[in-house]
Phi, psi and omega in degrees: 000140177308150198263357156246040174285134180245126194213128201213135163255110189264136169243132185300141166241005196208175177314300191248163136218169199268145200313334173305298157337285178319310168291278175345304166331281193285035168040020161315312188237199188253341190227189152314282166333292203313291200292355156287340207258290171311305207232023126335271211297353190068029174270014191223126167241158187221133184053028153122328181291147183255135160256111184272331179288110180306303198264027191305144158326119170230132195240179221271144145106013171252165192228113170263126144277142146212233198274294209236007211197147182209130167212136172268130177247137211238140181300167178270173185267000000 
């Protein structure tokens, strides 16, 4: 595995967050913008599907994909 693969667990602190969002937490991208854009271009897939709705829901048990990244979203606690 690439040694700059980023594989990650986010825990939901609400139902949902929005896929922009998500990234940005998790430092994928550096802002909002940037992560509207990375997923604009069709660099982000979800649960195996490439996702184009910048703010689509990602709820606790989907896995956001790309190139270099993998993060599992986990319910809050």
């Amino acid at each position: 595995m690439d040694e700059n693969f980023q594989e990650e667990t986010f825990q939901l602190r609400d139902e949902y967050i929005p896929l922009c969002d998500l990234l940005k937490y998790c430092s994928i991208t550096e802002s909002g913008g940037e992560a509207k854009h990375f997923i604009a271009e069709g660099n982000v897939m979800v649960d195996g599907d490439v996702e184009l709705r910048k703010t689509c829901k990602i709820r606790a048990g989907q896995v956001v994909t790309g190139l270099d990244f993998e993060i599992r979203v986990i319910a809050a606690s």
